[in-house]
N, C-alpha and C positions, 0 to 999 in steps of 0.2 A: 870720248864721245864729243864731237864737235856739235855745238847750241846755235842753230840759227839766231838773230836776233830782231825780233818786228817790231821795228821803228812805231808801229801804232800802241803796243804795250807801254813804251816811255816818252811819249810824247804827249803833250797836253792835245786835246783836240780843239778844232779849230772852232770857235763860238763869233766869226764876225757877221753879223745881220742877228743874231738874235738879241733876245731884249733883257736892260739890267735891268734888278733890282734894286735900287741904293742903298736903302735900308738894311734891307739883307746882307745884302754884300758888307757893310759899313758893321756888322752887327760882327758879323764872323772873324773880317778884318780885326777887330777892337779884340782879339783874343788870340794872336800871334804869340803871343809871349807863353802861352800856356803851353805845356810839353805833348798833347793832344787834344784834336778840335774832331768831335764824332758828328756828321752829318746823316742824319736819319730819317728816312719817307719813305714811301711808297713808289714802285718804278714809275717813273714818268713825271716826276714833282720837280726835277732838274738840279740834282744833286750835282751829278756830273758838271751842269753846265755852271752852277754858284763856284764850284772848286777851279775851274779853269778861268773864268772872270776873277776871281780870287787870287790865282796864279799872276795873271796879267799882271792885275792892279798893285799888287806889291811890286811887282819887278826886280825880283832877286833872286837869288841861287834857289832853285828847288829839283825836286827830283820828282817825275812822273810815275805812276805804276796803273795800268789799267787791267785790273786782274780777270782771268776769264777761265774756262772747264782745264785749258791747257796746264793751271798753274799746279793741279795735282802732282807734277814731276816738281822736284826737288830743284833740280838742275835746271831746268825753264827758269824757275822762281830765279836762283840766284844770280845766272846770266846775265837775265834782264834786269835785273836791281842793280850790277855789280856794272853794268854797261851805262845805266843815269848816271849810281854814282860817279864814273870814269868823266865824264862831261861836264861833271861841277869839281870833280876835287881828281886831276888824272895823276898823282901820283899814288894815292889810296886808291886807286882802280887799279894801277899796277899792281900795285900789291897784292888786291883781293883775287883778282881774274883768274891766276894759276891756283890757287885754292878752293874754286866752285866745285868742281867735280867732286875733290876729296868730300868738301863740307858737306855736301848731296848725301854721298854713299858712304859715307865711313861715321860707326858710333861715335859720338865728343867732338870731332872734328867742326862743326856747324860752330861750336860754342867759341873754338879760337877765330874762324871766320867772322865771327861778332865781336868777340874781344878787337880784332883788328881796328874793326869800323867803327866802333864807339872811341876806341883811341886815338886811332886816324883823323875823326869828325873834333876831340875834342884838341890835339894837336895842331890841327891846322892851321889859325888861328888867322884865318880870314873873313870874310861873309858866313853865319851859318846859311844852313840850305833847309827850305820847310821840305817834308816829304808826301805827297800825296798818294793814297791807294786808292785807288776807283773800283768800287764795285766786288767788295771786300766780303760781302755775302755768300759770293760764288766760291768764297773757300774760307770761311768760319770752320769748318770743318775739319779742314788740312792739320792735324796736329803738326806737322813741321812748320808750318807757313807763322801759326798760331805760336808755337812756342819763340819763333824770331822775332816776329814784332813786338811777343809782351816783353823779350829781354830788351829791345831797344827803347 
């Protein structure tokens, strides 16, 4: 089964003309090194827009993920993550891309699709890449989604 891929899923969104926060930004900045940064409000407090100004302002390898109702499929999910990754690290996107499907629909399989990428990512030995999820509420829920990110 062929995965379309919607460039607005992994793409930071575009934030020029709106306004920064320094502080803020400078606050969240100053905690890169930590292995996860949780941004939490209320819709409309501009969570979104701190992570994509955050994106900027570094200016280094990252990977986008705007998550939304579609991410309930398995195969969404992985496509589009496996499609960022391919644009920061393309030889670990070779790698993973013929293994979506499997990882999707087949018991255990998910687990070696992860083993790949944490080896891949730890392998590499270039820039790391921060990863950003946007809007990760909309699938709290997703035991698949949910058991990938807490092994990463």
């Amino acid at each position: 089964m062929e995965t379309f891929i919607l460039e607005s899923k992994i793409a930071p969104p575009d934030i020029s003309g709106l306004i920064k926060r320094p502080r803020l930004l400078d606050s969240v900045i100053s905690h890169t090194d930590e292995r996860i940064i949780v941004i939490i409000a209320d819709a409309g407090y501009g969570k979104t827009t701190l992570m994509a100004q955050m994106n900027q302002e570094i200016q280094g390898n990252s990977i986008w993920y705007q998550f939304d109702e579609r991410d309930e499929s398995a195969t969404v999910f992985l496509a589009h993550i496996t499609e960022g990754i391919s644009r920061v690290y393309p030889r670990l996107g070779e790698e993973l891309g013929p293994l979506v499907e499997k990882a999707a629909t087949e018991p255990g399989e998910i687990d070696r699709w992860l083993s790949i990428l944490v080896n891949g990512l730890s392998e590499d030995g270039g820039e790391p890449a921060l990863f950003f999820f946007d809007d990760f509420h909309l699938v709290n829920r997703n035991n698949f989604i949910v058991g990938a990110l807490t092994f990463l």
